[in-house]
N, C-alpha and C positions, 0 to 999 in steps of 0.2 A: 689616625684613629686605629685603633686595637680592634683584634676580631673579636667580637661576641664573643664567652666560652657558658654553655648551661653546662652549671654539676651541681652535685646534691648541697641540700642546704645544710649549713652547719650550726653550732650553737653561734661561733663567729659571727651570724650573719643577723643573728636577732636584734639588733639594736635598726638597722638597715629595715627589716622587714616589720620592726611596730613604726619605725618613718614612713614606709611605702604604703603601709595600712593604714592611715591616718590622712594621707594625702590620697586615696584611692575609695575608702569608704565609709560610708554615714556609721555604720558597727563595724568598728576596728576587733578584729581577733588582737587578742592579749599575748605578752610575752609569753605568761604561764600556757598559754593552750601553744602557742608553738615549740614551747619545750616537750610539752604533752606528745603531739604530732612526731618529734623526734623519738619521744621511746614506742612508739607507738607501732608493731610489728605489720601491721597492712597499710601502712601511712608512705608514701614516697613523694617528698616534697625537692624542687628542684630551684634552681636562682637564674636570670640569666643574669652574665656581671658582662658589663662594657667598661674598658678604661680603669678598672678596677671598682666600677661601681655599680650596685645594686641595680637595675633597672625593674627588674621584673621577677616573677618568681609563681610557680603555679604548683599542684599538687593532687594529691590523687591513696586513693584506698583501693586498695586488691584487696575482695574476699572470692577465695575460693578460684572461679572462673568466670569474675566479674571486673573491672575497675569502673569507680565511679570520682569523678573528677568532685574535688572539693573547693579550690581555689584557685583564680587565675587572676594577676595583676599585673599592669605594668603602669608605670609611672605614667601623669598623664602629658611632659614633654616629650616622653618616647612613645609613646602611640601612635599606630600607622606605619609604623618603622617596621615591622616581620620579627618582634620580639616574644609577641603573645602566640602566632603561629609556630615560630621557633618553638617555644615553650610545650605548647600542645603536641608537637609532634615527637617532641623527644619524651613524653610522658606515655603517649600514641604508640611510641615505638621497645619504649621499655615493658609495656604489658604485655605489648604482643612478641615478643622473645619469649616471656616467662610462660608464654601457652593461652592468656586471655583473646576472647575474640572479641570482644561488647565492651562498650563503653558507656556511662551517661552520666548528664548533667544536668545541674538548673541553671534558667542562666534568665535576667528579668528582663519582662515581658517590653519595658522598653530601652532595653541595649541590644538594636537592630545592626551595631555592629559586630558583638561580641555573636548574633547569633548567624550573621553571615558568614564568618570565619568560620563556625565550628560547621557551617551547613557546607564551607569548601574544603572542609577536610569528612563531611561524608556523615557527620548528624543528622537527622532528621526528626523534627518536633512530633512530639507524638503523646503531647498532654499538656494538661495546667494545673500547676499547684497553686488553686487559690490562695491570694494573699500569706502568700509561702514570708515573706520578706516581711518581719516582724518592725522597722522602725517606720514602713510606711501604707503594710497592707498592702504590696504593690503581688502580683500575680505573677508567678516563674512560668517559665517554658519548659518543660521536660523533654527531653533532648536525648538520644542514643544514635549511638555507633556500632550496625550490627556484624560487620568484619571488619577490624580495624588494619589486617592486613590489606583486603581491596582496597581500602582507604588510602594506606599510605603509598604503596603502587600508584592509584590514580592520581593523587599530589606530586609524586614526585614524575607523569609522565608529564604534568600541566607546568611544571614548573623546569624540567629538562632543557626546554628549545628556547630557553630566559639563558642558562649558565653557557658561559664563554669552552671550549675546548679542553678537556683536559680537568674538570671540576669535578 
């Protein structure tokens, strides 16, 4: 097996990402809005690829001195696997280089895993966007990240005394 590699996403990868969208969600984002998200100058969409293939892929908007997470997927055979953390934290880590401190997201009310994750990388719920999720009325979580550098500091002390010598 090939190491994971996350980089940015390309137009290459759109056939791969309306796949992963389609197998991932009741409303598939369209080719058109992810070419959109490509020109799109506060848009930073990333992929993670295994074996040469598509697994996962998440995204994010910087305005200003903000980013606000837009999408996170991973396939649902690769779930559980450190794909969607991977993902987050290399998203986590590209804002906070460019000077952002805060982070947030929505994330629904019952994906209690996707909301464990972002609460171990240092989210904490802090609203409801009633029936935010328009194909089923379902209610989001509102979710921020207020130093995403403490954040990643604390993940990577919790996740340190895991990696073998020399990682």
């Amino acid at each position: 097996m090939m190491e994971c590699v996350i980089r940015p996403l390309g137009n290459r990868d759109l056939d791969a990402l309306e796949a992963l969208e389609r197998e991932c969600f009741d409303l598939p984002w369209s080719r058109h809005a992810f070419q959109s998200e490509l020109k799109n100058r506060c848009a930073h969409y990333i992929v993670a690829e295994q074996d040469g293939e598509i697994v996962g892929y998440a995204g994010m908007w910087v305005v200003i001195d903000e980013a606000h997470i837009t999408n996170v997927a991973v396939g649902p055979e690769h779930r559980r696997l450190g794909y969607g953390r991977r993902l987050m934290r290399a998203l986590m880590r590209r804002a906070a280089d460019s000077g952002v401190q805060v982070m947030t997201l929505e994330v629904r009310k019952s994906n209690k895993a996707a909301q464990e994750l972002y609460a171990r990388l240092g989210f904490e719920p802090c609203g409801i966007r009633k029936k935010y999720y328009s194909n089923n009325g379902e209610d989001a979580v509102l979710m921020w990240n207020r130093s995403l550098a403490e954040a990643l500091d604390a993940d990577d002390a919790r996740i340190a005394p895991a990696l073998p010598d020399g990682i």
